[in-house]
N, C-alpha and C positions, 0 to 999 in steps of 0.2 A: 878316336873315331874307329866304327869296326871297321872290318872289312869287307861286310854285307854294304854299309853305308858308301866305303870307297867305291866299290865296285860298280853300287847303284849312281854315285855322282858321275864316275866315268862314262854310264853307260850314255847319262843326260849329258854329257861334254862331247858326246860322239854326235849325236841326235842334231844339237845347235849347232857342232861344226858341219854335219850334213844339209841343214837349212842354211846358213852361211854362202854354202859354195852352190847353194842352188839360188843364191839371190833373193830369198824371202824374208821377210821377218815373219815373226811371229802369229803377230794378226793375221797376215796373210797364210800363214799354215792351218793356222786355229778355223780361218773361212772356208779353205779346200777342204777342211778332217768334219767342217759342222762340230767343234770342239768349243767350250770355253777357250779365250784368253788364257787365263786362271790355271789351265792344265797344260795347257804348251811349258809355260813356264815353270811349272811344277816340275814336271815332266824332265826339263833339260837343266835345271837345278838338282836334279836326283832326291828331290820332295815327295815325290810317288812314283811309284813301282809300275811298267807298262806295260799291257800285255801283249800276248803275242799278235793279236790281233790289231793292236795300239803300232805294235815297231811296224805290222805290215803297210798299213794305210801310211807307216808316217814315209815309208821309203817311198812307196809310189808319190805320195800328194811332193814330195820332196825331186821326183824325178830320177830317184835311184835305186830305182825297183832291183837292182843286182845285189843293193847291201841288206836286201830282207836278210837274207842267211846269217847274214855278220851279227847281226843286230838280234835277231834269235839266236845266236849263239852266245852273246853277251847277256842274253838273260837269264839261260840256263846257267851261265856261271855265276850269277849274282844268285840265284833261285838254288844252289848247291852250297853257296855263304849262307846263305840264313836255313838250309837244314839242319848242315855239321854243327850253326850256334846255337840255333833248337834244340837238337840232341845233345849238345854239351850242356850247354843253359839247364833245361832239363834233369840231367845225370846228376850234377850238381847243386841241385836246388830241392833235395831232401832234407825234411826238416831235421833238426838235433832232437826234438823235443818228443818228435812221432818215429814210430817203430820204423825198423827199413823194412819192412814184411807186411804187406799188406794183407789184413785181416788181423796182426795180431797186436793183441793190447797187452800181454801181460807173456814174462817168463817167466820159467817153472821155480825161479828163486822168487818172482816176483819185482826183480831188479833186472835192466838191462846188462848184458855180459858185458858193456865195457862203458869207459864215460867216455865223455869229452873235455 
């Protein structure tokens, strides 16, 4: 598992332990936020990624309008996992087959300078 995915499960573990200690289930969050079912659940599985605007309503509907900050601060760290794996993923996802040079098709031997 990455650690884009860790990060995002953690964030959904934080979420259900916050409705937990405010005594709701689910439904009942899903009915304050006007949400699907379907995405609460999502949501606190670390299934889908929430936005900032998602973590704020869910602190308030949840009665812990203090852990906005927390909960925005756990996304920026999940949202900082999936750039560096972007940018690595990325870096490393040059083909063998195509030039590292973009624009060029051909070397002046007609052969790339080195194999694989």
């Amino acid at each position: 598992m990455s650690n884009y995915q860790t990060a995002r499960e953690g964030l959904g573990a934080r979420m259900r332990e916050m409705r937990a200690e405010a005594g709701l289930s689910a439904r009942e969050v899903a009915e304050r936020l006007g949400w699907p079912r379907s995405k609460v659940s999502k949501l606190e599985h670390g299934k889908q990624t929430p936005h900032v605007r998602d973590l704020r309503a869910w602190a308030h509907a949840v009665g812990q309008a203090g852990t906005e900050v927390e909960l925005v601060a756990r996304l920026r760290h999940l949202e900082t996992h999936y750039a560096s794996t972007r940018a690595f993923g990325h870096a490393c996802s040059v083909s063998r087959s195509s030039p590292i040079l973009i624009g060029v098709s051909e070397f002046s031997s007609g052969k790339p300078p080195f194999t694989w």
